[in-house]
C-alpha positions in Angstrom: 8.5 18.5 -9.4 10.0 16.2 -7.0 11.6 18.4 -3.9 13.2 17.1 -0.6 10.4 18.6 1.3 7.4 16.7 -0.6 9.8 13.6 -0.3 9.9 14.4 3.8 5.5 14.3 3.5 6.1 11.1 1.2 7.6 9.7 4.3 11.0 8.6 3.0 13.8 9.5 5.4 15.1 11.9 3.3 18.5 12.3 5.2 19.6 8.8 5.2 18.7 8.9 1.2 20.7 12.3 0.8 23.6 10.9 2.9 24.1 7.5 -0.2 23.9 10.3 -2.8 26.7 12.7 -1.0 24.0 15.0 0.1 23.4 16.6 -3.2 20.0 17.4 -3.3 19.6 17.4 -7.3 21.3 14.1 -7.3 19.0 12.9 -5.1 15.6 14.3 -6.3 16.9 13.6 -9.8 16.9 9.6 -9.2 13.6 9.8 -7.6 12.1 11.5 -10.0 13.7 8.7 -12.5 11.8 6.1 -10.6 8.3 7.7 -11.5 9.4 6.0 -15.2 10.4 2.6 -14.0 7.5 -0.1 -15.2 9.0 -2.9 -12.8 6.0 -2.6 -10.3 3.6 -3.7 -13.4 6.6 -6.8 -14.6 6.0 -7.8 -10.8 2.1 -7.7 -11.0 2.0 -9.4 -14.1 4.8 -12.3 -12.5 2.3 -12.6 -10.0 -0.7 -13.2 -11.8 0.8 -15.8 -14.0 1.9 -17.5 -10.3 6.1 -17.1 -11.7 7.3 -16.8 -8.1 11.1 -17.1 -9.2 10.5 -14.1 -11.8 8.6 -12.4 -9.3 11.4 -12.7 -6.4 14.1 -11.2 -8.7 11.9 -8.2 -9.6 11.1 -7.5 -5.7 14.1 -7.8 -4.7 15.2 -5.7 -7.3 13.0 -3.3 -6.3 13.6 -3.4 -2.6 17.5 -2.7 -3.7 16.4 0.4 -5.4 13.6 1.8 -3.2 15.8 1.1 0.2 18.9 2.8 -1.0 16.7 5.7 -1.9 15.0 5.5 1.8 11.5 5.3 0.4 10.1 3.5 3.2 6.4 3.6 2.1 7.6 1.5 -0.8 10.2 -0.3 0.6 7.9 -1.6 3.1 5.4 -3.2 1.0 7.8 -4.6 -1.0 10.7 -6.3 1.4 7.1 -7.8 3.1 6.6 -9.3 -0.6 10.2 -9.9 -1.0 10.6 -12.2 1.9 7.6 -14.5 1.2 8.6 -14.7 -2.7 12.1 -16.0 -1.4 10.3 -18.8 0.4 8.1 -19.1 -2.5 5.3 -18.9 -0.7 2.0 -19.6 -2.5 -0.2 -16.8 -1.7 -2.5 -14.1 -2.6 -0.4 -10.7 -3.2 -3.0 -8.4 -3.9 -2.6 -6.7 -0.3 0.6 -6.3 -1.0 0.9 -5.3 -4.7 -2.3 -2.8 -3.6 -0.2 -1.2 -1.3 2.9 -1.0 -3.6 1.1 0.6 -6.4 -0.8 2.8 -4.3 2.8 4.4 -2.9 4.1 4.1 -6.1 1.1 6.5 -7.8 1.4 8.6 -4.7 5.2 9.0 -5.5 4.4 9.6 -8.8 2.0 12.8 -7.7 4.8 14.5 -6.0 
């Protein structure tokens, strides 16, 4: 179960998340714990295997939205890095990146 004080050892910064959801805990935790559902890390792998930049730009920035309203810095991190080369469309190799994502993500997912 997703608490506040496992969200604190995620690294998120917990108060600025609780201050966008009225500081009510259970709102909070609740939409967190919805993210640990969301398959939009594995659309954005799959966009950048098959090299669809534009797809893969909407789906990180998506994700950047949803992660940095939340205050989950170890994902938002990763992912406004990936975000901002995809809206250059920048030719490169992701995997760092996408490593990192996924690893935060299945760490998230642990809590």
């Amino acid at each position: 179960m997703i608490t506040i004080e496992k969200l604190r050892e995620f690294g998120a910064d917990v108060d600025d998340g609780l201050s966008r959801c009225l500081n009510n805990a259970d709102f909070y935790t609740n939409l967190v714990g919805k993210l640990t559902e969301d398959t939009m890390i594995y659309l954005l792998e799959q966009q950048l295997i098959r090299k669809d930049l534009d797809g893969a730009f909407e789906t990180a920035h998506s994700l950047k939205g949803v992660y940095a309203n939340l205050s989950l810095t170890p994902l938002t991190v990763p992912v406004t890095d990936m975000t901002e080369l995809l809206r250059n469309r920048t030719d490169t190799e992701y995997t760092e990146l996408m490593d990192k994502l996924k690893n935060e993500f299945e760490r998230l997912c642990e809590l």
